[in-house]
C-alpha positions, 0 to 999 in steps of 0.5 A: 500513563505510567511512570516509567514511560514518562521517565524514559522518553524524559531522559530520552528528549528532555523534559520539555519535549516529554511534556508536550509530547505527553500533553499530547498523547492526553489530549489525542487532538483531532488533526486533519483526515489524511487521505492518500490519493491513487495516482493509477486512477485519478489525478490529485487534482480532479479528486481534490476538486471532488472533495471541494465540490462535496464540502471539504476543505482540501489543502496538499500534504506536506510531507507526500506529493500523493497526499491531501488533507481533508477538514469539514464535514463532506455530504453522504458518500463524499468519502466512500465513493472514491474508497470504493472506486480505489481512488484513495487509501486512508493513510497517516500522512507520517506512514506516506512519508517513507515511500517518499524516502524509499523512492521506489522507480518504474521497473525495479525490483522491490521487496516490502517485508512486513507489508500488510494491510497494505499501505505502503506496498499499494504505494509502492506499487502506485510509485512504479507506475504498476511496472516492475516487480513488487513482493508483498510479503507478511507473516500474519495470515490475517493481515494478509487478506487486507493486503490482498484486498488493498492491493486489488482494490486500488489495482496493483497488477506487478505484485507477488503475494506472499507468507514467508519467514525472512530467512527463507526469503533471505535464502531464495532471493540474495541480493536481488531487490533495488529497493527494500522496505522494512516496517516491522512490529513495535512497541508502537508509541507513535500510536498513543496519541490514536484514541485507542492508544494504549501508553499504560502498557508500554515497558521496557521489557518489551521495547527490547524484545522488539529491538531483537526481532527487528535486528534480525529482520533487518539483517535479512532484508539485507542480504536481499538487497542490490549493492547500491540499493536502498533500504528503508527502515521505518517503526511507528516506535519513537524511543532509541532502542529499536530506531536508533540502537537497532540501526546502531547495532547493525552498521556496527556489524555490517561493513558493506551497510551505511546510511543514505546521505542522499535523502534530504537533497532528494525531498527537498527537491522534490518540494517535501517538508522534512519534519522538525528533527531533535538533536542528536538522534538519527533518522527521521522522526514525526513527533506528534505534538510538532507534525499533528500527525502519528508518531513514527520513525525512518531511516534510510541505508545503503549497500556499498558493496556486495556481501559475496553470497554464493546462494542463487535462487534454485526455483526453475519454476517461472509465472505460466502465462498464456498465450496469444492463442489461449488468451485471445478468446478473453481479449476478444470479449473486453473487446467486442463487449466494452470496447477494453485493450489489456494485451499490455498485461499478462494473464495468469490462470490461477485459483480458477481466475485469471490474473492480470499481471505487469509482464515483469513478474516473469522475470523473477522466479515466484516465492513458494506459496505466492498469490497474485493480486488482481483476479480479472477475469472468472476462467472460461469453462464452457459456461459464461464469460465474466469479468470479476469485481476486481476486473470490472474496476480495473477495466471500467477505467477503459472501457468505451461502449456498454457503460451505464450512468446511475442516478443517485438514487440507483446508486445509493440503493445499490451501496444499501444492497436494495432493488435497482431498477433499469429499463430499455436495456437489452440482455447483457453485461454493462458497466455500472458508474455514478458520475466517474466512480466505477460501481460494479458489474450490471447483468441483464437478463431475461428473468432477472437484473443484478448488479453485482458489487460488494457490501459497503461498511 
């Protein structure tokens, strides 16, 4: 651990606190598993019940009404059945903690900047009841495809996707969002305690390179954001130079910003335990040898009034969805084929699919380059009509008729991508559940029966 990081958070919280702070970062103790339950498909009850039946010890998260804590060892698939299913999302129980803060409302207009892998924004989503409009933008390509894949997985219908620089952003949508959250890059020294936390790289240098990027992302995200709005800014960095001295900064040039007062009445009422605070530091932090969590800082602001933009959003272009006639052919096969209704939803003809999206996405003009986040169906051309992955776990929730019950065996040979063998079903489409987890797409036919699933890690 390099001396000048031991200096500097020794002058930044005392030498006590430093030293137990780099005790544990030595140490990287082993806490709980930190699992964050999606309420769009399962109580926490029921899946807590689970977790107990196959082994864990299973206590509520302190810090998220969504989270649960797992110790023990559970048996084969106690884990995976569920992830597979988009029942859960392995989450920090610290990083749940700033959708609590955020406190994001069925129907609103939310904007999570730095959005992937998806964590946040699924939670975002999951918070708004899958109603709304959610925009999930990132800059790393990369990371976007995990984003895309969480948010499909779990079953995010009321989100845009997209790739798009905060200025540009800041340009098409002025003051548009009630709801914004900001998680960008840092000098992540909330993750030393991780096993591949890497302390001996952190300097200065680099903290304030970070602070810069994060100001100016701030400020844009900003200038999105309703007046009484709230915006939560959030690093997994634990110095004052990019959490405090960044927000610092900015209220000091920004008169229309203020911190929001509001937050701790709020958790409180809401049975959640705000983390032990040190004096004289705003914002809250998770210290990781006081919470046995990651490390990670959040800070909620608000808009006392408008900053006078006089830009409006020039894109005429609005979601093409169909119609009652174009989609009646779709809704008739859910229907007659597994007895599903989505005429709740829209459906978007896009990427040769048809996505299932929250009727609210119409109402806001989409981003250049956007993507939408639930493929549920393969576009009808004449040939088969066929439900994606992500539509057959979306659907199979609903669905009434055509369900088939696989054994364990069948099962865990289907996860190992080995023969499953089925008899005395006639040709056709099912589909496929072990006990109540969702597995995949069954096809019957007179030469040959798949079961069509992705590769399981």
């Amino acid at each position: 651990m390099k001396a000048t990081f031991q200096d500097y958070f020794r002058e930044f919280i005392g030498p006590k606190e430093a030293e137990q702070f780099f005790s544990t970062i030595d140490l990287k103790p082993m806490g709980p598993r930190s699992i964050r339950v999606n309420t769009l498909k399962i109580s926490k009850e029921a899946l807590a019940e689970w977790f107990v039946s196959q082994g864990y010890e299973v206590k509520n998260s302190p810090y998220s009404a969504d989270g649960l804590e797992l110790t023990g060892s559970g048996v084969e698939w106690a884990l995976k059945l569920p992830y597979h299913a988009g029942f859960t999302y392995p989450q920090d129980a610290a990083s749940m903690f700033a959708v609590e803060v955020l406190n994001p409302q069925p129907g609103e207009r939310v904007l999570d900047l730095t959005a992937a892998p998806g964590g946040k924004s699924t939670h975002i989503a999951q918070r708004m009841r899958n109603t709304g409009i959610l925009v999930a933008n990132d800059m790393d390509t990369h990371r976007i495809k995990a984003l895309k894949s969480n948010l499909s997985r779990l079953g995010i219908v009321n989100a845009y996707v997209t790739r798009l620089n905060a200025n540009k952003m800041a340009e098409l949508y002025p003051e548009t969002f009630d709801r914004i959250l900001l998680d960008p890059s840092c000098s992540g020294e909330g993750l030393f305690v991780m096993k591949e936390g890497q302390p001996d790289y952190w300097n200065k240098k680099a903290v304030k390179h970070f602070a810069g990027l994060q100001f100016g992302l701030l400020r844009q995200a900003f200038l999105m954001l309703k007046p009484g709005g709230r915006i939560l800014y959030s690093t997994c960095a634990l110095n004052g130079i990019e959490n405090d001295g960044v927000v610092a900064d900015f209220l000091g040039k920004t008169p229309e910003a203020k911190i929001d007062g509001r937050i701790s009445d709020e958790l409180k009422k809401r049975d959640l335990q705000i983390p032990e605070q040190l004096a004289g530091l705003q914002g809250l932090r998770f210290w990781p040898h006081k919470t046995g969590t990651k490390g990670f800082f959040c800070i909620a602001l608000t808009k006392t009034a408008s900053q006078n933009s006089d830009k409006s959003v020039p894109s005429k272009f609005f979601l093409k969805v169909l119609s009652k006639d174009e989609r009646e052919i779709y809704d008739q096969f859910l229907e007659e084929r597994f007895g599903v209704s989505i005429k709740e939803y829209d459906l978007v003809p896009f990427e040769h699919h048809l996505f299932l999206t929250s009727p609210a996405l119409k109402e806001l003009p989409p981003p250049p380059g956007f993507s939408l986040s639930l493929p549920a169906l393969k576009t009808y051309e004449g040939d088969e009509m066929k439900p994606s992955h992500e539509g057959v776990m979306f659907f199979a929730e609903k669905a009434t008729r055509n369900i088939i019950q696989l054994t364990k065996e069948q099962m865990e040979n289907a996860f190992k991508n080995q023969p499953v063998a089925f008899e005395g079903l006639a040709e056709g489409m099912y589909f496929a559940r072990y006990l109540n987890f969702p597995l995949g797409l069954l096809k019957i036919g007179s030469h040959r029966t798949e079961l069509l699933m992705p590769k399981m890690a």
